[in-house]
C-alpha positions in Angstrom: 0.0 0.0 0.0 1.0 3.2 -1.1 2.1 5.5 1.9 1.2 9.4 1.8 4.1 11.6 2.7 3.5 14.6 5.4 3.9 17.0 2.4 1.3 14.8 0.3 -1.5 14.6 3.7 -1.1 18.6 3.7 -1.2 19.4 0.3 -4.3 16.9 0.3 -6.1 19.2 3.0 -5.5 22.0 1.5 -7.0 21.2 -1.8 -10.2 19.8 0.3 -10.6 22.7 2.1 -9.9 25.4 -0.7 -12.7 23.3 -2.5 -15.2 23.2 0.4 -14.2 27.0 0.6 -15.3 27.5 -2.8 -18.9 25.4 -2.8 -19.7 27.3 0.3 -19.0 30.4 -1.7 -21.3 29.5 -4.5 -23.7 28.0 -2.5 -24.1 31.9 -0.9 -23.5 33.2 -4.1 -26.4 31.4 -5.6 -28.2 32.1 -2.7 -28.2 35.6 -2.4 -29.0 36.0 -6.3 -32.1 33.8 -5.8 -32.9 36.4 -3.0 -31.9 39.2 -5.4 -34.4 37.7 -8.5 -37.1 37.0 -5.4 -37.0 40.8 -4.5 -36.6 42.1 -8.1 -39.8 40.1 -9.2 -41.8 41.4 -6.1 -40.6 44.8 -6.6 -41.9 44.1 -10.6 -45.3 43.1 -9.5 -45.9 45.5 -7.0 -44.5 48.2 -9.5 -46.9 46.7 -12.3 -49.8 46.9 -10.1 -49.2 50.3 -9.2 -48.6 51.3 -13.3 -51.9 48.8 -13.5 -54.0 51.3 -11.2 -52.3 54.6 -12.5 -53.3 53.6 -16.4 -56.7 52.2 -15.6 -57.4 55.7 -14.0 -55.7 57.7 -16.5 -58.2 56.1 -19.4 -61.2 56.6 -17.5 -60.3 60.1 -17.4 -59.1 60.6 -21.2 -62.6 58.6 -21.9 -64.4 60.8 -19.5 -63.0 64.2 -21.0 -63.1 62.7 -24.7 -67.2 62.6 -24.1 -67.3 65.9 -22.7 -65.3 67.6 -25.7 -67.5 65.3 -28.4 -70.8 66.9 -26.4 -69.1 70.1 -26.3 -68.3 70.2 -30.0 -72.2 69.3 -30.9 -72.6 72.1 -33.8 -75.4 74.6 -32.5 -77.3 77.1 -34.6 -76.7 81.0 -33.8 -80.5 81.1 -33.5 -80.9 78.4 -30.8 -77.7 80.1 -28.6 -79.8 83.6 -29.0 -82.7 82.0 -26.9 -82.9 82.9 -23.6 -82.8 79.7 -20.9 -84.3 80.8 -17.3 -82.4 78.3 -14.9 -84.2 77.2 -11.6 -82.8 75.2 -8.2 -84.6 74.0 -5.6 -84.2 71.5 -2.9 -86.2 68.9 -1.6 -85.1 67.4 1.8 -86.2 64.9 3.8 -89.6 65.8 2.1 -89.6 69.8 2.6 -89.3 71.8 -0.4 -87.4 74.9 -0.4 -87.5 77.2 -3.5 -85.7 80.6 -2.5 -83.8 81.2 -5.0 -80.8 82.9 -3.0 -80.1 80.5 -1.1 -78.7 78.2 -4.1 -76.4 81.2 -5.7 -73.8 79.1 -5.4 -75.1 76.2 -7.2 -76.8 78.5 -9.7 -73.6 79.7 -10.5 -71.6 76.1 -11.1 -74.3 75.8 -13.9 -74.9 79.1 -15.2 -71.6 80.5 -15.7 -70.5 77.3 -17.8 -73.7 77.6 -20.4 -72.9 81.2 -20.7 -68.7 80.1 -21.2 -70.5 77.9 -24.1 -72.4 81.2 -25.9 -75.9 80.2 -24.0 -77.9 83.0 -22.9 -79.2 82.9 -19.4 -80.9 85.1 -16.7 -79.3 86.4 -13.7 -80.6 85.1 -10.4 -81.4 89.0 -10.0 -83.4 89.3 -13.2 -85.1 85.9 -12.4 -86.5 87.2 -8.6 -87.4 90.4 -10.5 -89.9 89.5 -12.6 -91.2 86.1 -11.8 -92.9 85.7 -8.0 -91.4 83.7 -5.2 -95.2 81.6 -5.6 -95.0 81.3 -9.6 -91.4 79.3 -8.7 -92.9 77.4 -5.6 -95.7 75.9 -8.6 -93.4 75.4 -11.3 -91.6 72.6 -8.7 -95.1 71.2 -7.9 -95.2 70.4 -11.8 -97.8 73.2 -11.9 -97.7 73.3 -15.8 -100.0 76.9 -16.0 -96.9 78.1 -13.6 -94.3 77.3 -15.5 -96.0 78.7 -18.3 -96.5 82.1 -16.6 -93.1 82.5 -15.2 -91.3 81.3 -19.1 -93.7 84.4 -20.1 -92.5 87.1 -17.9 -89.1 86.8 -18.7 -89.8 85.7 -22.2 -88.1 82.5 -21.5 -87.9 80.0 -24.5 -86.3 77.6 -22.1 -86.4 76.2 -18.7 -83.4 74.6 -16.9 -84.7 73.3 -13.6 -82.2 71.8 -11.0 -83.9 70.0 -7.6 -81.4 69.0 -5.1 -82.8 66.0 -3.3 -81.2 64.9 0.5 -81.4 63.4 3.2 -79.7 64.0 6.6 -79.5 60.7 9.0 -77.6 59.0 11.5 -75.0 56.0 10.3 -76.2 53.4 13.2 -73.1 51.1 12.6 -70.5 53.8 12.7 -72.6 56.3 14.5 -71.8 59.2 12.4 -74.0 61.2 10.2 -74.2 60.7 7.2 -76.1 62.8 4.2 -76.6 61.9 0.7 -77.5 63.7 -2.0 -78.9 63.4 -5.9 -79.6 66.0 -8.3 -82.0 66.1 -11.4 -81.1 68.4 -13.9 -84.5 69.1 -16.5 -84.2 71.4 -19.6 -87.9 71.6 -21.5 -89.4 74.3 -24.1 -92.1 77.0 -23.2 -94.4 74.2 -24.3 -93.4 71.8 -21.8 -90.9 69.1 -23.8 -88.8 68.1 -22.5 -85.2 68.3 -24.1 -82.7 66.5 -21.6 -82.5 65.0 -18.7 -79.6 64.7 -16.3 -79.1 62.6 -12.7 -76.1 62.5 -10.4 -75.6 61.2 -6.9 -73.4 61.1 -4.0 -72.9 61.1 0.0 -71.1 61.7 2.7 -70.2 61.3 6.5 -69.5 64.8 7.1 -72.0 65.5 8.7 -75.5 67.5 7.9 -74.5 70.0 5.9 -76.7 69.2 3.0 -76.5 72.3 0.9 -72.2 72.2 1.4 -72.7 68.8 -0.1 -75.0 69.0 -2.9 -72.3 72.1 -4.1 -69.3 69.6 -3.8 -71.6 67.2 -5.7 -72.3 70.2 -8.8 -68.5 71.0 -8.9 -67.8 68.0 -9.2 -69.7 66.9 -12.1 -71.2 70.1 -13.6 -68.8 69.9 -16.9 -70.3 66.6 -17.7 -73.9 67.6 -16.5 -73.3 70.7 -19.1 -71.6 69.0 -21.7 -74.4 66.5 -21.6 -77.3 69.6 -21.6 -75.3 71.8 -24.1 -75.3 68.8 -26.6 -79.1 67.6 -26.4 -79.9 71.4 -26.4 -78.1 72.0 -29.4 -79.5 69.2 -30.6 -83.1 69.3 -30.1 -84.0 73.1 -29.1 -86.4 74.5 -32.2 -87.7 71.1 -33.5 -91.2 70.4 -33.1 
């Protein structure tokens, strides 16, 4: 049998422990790049569902404003921008109607000041008290067609815009906050009655009861679609029979 000098048992270990030196290397090596790939790919998702939630968003608002400029762009005769629109809000909460105009001037003005941006001609809150009676407005938002007909006539109105706020103030019982919610119906008809365009939005809130503060974050929020959407049936259908 072979014998293994000193020099030869050494030189032996070495090499054995230089190699087990170098798999524990790679081993750690491999390890920490299959941690690296691990975080990389997590990082990639996460970071994909993020770009996911920033596109998905971004195209419902290039949709959103690409319908409001093809309303917007609806052609409209110089004659049906001459007649005059009388616009009207009232509220009805938790079944009580209230029809002072003044106390929507706010609201009013969300809507009124964007027709008139569009070339629409509109009354003035002031002109409107003027010359049509606080109980001529209480009937027109009873449906009182006779009304409606009388106060379209004082101010020579060829077109009626009438807003009505509806809400309701209440008490969350799970969370015990309150909570108020809010729709609005938006109704544009002729001195005869037809009715041109219809429009309906909705929201809430837990703010509180501040019904009125609401229903004006409501009409900022959506008055360019609401008048986009009115401008284009307008334009559309004002002067047929």
């Amino acid at each position: 049998m072979a014998q293994c000098s000193p020099m030869h048992e050494m030189t032996t270990a070495s090499s054995a422990t230089a190699f087990t030196g170098r798999l524990r290397t790679s081993v750690l090596a491999a390890a920490v790049l299959a941690a690296a790939l691990c975080a990389g790919g997590a990082q990639a998702q996460n970071n994909f569902k993020f770009s996911d939630d920033g596109k998905a968003e971004a195209q419902e608002k290039a949709a959103r404003d690409a319908s409001i400029d093809a309303q917007l762009s609806t052609p409209c005769r110089a004659r049906i921008k001459n007649q005059k629109i009388m616009v009207l809000i009232a509220e009805r909460e938790n079944g009580v109607m209230h029809t002072g105009q003044q106390r929507f001037s706010q609201h009013f003005d969300a809507i009124n000041s964007r027709l008139r941006s569009l070339g629409l001609r509109t009354y003035t809150q002031a002109e409107i008290r003027a010359q049509v009676a606080q109980a001529e407005i209480d009937a027109y938002f009873k449906n009182d067609a006779n009304a409606a007909l009388a106060a379209s006539r004082k101010l020579a109105a060829s077109y009626t815009l009438k807003g009505l706020i509806s809400a309701s103030a209440s008490v969350n019982r799970i969370v015990n906050v309150n909570q108020v919610n809010v729709s609005m119906n938006f109704t544009l008809t002729g001195a005869n009655g037809r009715m041109l365009s219809q429009v309906e939005r909705s929201g809430g809130s837990y703010a509180g009861a501040d019904v009125d503060g609401m229903a004006l974050t409501l009409v900022n929020e959506q008055a360019d679609e609401v008048v986009a959407r009115l401008y284009a049936d307008y334009c559309e259908r004002a002067g047929a029979k």
